[in-house]
C-alpha positions as a Markdown table, in Angstrom:
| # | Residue | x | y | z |
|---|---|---|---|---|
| 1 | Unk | -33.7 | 21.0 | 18.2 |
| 2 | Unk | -32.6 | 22.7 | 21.2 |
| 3 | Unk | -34.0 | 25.6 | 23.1 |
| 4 | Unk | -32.0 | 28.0 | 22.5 |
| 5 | Unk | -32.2 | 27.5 | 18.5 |
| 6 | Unk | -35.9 | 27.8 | 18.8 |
| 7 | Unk | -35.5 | 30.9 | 20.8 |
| 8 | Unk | -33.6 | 31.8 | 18.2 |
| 9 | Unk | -35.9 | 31.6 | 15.3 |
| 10 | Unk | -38.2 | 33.6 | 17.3 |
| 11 | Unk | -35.7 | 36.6 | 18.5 |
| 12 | Unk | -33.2 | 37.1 | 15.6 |
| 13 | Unk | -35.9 | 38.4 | 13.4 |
| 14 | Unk | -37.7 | 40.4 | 15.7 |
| 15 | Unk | -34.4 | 42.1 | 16.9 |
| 16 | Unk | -32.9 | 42.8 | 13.6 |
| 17 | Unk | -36.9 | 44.6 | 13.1 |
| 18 | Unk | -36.1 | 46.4 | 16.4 |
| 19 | Unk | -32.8 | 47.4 | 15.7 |
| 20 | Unk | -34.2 | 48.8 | 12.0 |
| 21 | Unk | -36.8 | 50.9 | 14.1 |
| 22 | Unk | -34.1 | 52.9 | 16.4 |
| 23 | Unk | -34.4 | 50.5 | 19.5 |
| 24 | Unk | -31.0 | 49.6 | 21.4 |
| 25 | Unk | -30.9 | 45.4 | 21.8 |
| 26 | Unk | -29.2 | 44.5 | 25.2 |
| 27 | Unk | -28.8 | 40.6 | 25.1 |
| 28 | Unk | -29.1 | 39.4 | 28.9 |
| 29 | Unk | -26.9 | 36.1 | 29.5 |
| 30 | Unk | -27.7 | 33.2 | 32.2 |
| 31 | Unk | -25.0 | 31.7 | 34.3 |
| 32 | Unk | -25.3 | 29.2 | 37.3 |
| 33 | Unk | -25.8 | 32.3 | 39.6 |
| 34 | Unk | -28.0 | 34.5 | 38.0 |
| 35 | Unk | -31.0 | 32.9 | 35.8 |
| 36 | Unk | -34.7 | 33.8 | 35.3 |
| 37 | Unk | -34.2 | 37.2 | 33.8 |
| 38 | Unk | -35.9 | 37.5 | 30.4 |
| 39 | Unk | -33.6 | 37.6 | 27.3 |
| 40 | Unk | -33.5 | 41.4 | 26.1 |
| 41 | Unk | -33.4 | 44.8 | 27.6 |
| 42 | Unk | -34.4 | 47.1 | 24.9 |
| 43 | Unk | -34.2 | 51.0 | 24.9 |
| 44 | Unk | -35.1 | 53.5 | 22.5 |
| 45 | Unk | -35.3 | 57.3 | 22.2 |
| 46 | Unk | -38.9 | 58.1 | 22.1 |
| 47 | Unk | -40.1 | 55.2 | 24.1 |
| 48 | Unk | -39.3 | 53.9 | 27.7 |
| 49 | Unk | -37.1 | 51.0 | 28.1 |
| 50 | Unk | -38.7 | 47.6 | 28.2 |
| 51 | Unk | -37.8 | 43.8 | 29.1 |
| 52 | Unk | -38.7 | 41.0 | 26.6 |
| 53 | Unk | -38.6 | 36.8 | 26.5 |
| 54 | Unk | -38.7 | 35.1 | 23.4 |
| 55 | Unk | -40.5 | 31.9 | 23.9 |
| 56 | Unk | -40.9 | 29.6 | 21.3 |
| 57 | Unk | -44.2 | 27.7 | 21.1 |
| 58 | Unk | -45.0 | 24.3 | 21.5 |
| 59 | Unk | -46.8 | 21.8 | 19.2 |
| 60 | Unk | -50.1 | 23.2 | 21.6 |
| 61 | Unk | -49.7 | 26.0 | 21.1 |
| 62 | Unk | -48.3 | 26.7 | 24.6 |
| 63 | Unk | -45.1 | 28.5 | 25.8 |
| 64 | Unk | -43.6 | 26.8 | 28.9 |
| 65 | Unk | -41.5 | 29.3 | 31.6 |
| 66 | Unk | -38.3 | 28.1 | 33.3 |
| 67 | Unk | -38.7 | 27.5 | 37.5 |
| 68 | Unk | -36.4 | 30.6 | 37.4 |
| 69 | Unk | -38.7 | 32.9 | 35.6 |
| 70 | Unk | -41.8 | 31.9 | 37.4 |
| 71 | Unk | -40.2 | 33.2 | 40.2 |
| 72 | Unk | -38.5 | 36.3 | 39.2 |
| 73 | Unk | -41.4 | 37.4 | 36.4 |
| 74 | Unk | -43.7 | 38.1 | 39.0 |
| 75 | Unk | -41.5 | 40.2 | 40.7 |
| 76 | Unk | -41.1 | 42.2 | 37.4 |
| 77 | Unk | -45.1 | 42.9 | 37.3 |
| 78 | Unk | -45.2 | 43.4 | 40.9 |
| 79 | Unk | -42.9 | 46.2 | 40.8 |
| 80 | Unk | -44.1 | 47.7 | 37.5 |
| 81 | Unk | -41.3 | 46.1 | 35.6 |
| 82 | Unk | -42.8 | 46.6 | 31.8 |
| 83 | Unk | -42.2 | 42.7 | 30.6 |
| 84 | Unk | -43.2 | 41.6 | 27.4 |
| 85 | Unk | -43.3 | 38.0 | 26.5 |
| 86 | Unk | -42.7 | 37.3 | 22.7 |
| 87 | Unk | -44.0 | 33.4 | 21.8 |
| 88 | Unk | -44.1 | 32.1 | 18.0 |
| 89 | Unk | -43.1 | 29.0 | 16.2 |
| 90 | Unk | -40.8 | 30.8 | 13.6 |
| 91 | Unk | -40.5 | 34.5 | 12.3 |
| 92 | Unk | -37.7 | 33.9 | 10.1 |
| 93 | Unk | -40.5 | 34.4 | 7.2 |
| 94 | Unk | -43.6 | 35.8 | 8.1 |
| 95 | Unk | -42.8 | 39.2 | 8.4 |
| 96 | Unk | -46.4 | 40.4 | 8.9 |
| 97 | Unk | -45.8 | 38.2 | 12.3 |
| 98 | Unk | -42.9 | 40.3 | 13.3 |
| 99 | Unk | -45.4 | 43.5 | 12.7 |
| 100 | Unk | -48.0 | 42.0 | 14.6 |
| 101 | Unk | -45.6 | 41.1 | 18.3 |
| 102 | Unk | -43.8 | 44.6 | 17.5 |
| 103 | Unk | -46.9 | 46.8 | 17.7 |
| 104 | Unk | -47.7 | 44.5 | 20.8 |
| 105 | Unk | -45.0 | 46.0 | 22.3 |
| 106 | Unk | -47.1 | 49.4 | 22.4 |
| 107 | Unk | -49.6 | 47.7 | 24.4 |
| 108 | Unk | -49.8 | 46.9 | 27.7 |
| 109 | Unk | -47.3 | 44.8 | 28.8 |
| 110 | Unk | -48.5 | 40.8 | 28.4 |
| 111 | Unk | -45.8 | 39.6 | 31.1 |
| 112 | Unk | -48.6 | 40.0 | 34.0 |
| 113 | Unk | -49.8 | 36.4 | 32.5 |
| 114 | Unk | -47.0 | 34.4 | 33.8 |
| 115 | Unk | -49.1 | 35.6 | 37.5 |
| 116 | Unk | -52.2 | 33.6 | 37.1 |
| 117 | Unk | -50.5 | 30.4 | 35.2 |
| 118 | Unk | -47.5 | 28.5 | 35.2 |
| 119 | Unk | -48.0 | 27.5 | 31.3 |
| 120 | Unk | -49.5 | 30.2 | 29.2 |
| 121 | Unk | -51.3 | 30.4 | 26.2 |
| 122 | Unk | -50.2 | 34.0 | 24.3 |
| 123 | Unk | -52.0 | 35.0 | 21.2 |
């Protein structure tokens, strides 16, 4: 499978449950001179803007960041950059999941983990 249909199976459910709960989805896209930023740039009217990755995990339960975004995620937290980090196997079905990483995203942001690790483990 390749990774961006397992980032898929993560973000296309969690968006559509953003989308249904007011939020504005900005999809960010990668090219050969721009790389490392995280997927989506969401906005909403009653809350302030925030960055999220979709990660999907691996069969250790660990999410892997490209060399790109171990640079450029730290400069996110550094400079107060909320950054959420969104990492499941598949939330095409489990919708109590998709309730669980969106009320996450009320929480302090989880991106300051990419600053102590290169691999992370995300609950």
């Amino acid at each position: 499978m390749s990774k961006q249909l397992e980032t898929v199976l993560v973000s296309s459910p969690m968006i559509a449950l953003l989308k249904n709960r007011g939020w504005e989805c900005f999809k960010t896209h990668g090219s050969q001179y721009q790389e490392g930023f995280p997927d989506y740039y969401i906005i909403h009217t009653l809350y302030s803007p925030r960055w999220i990755e979709f990660k999907r995990k691996d069969e250790y339960g660990l999410v892997h960041l490209t060399d790109a975004q171990k640079i450029i995620f730290p400069k996110f937290i550094i400079c107060r950059v909320p950054l959420y980090v969104i990492a499941d196997t598949d939330l095409r079905k489990d919708y109590n999941k998709r309730l669980y990483h969106y009320n996450k995203l009320f929480e302090e942001p989880n991106g300051y983990m990419v600053l102590s690790t290169q691999t992370m483990r995300l609950l």
